[in-house]
C-alpha positions as CSV (number, residue, x, y, z in Angstrom):
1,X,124.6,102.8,98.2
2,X,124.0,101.5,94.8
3,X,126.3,99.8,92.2
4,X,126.6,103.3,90.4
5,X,128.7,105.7,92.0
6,X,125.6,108.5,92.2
7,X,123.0,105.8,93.3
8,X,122.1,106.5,96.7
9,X,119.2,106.0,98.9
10,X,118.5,107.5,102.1
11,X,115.6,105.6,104.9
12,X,115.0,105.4,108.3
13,X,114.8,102.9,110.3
14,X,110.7,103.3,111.3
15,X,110.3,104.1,107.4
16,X,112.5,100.6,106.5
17,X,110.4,99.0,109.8
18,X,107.1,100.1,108.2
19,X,107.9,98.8,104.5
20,X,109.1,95.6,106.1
21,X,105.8,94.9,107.9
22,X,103.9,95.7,104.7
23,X,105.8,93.1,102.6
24,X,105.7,90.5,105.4
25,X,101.9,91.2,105.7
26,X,102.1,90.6,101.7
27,X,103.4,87.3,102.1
28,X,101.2,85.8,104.6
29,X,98.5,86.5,102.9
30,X,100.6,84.5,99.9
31,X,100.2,81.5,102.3
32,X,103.9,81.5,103.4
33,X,104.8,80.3,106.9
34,X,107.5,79.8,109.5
35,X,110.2,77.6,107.9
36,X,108.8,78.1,104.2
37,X,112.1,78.5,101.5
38,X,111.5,81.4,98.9
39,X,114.1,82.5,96.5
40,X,114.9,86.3,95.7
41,X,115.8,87.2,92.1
42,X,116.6,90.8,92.5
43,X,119.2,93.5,91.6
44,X,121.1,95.3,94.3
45,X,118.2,97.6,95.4
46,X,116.4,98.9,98.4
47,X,113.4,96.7,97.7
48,X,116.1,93.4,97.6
49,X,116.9,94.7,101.6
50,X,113.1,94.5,102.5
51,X,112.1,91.2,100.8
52,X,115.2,89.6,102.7
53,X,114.3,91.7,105.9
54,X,110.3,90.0,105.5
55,X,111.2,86.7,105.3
56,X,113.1,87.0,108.4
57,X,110.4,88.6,110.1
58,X,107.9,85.3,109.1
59,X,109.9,82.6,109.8
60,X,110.8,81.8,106.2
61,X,114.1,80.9,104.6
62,X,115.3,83.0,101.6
63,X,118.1,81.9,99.0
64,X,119.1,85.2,96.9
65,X,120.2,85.0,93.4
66,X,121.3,87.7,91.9
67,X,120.4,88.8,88.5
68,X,123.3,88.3,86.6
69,X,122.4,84.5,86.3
70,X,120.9,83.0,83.3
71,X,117.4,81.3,83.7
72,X,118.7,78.0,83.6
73,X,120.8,78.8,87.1
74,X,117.6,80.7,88.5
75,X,115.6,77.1,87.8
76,X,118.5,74.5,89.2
77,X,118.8,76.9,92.3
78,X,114.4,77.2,92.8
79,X,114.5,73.2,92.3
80,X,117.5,72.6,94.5
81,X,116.2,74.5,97.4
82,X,112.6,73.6,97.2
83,X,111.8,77.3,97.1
84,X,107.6,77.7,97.2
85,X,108.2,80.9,96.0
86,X,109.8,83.5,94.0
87,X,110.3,87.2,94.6
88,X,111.5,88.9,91.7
């Protein structure tokens, strides 16, 4: 369910399994590893779900801000955590 009453999304779980896979095969080949901290800058979406999902699934640590912060937050929080990077 989105933020708007009428914004739905319906997927299944072999369809969420296979997008999950494909974005954790994405950022491997960005050089992240086990125990590597990225940040998510991303509004309430289906897309926010599988980023979060992918980082699980390699080993790394995510730290989600959501877009209603002004840059100035997004750079203390990507400082504060050490992210290596950012998924926007």
């Amino acid at each position: 369910e989105g933020n708007e009453p009428g914004d739905s999304a319906k997927i299944t779980y072999s369809e969420l399994l296979h997008k999950v896979c494909q974005f954790a095969n994405v950022l491997r080949s960005q050089g992240v590893k086990k125990g590597d901290r990225i940040s998510i800058y991303m509004p309430m979406i289906l897309e926010l779900v599988v980023a979060m999902l992918a980082c699980a699934r390699v080993g790394a640590l995510h730290s989600i801000v959501f877009a209603g912060f002004s840059a100035d937050s997004l750079c203390e929080r990507i400082l504060d955590c050490g992210c290596s990077l950012v998924i926007t």
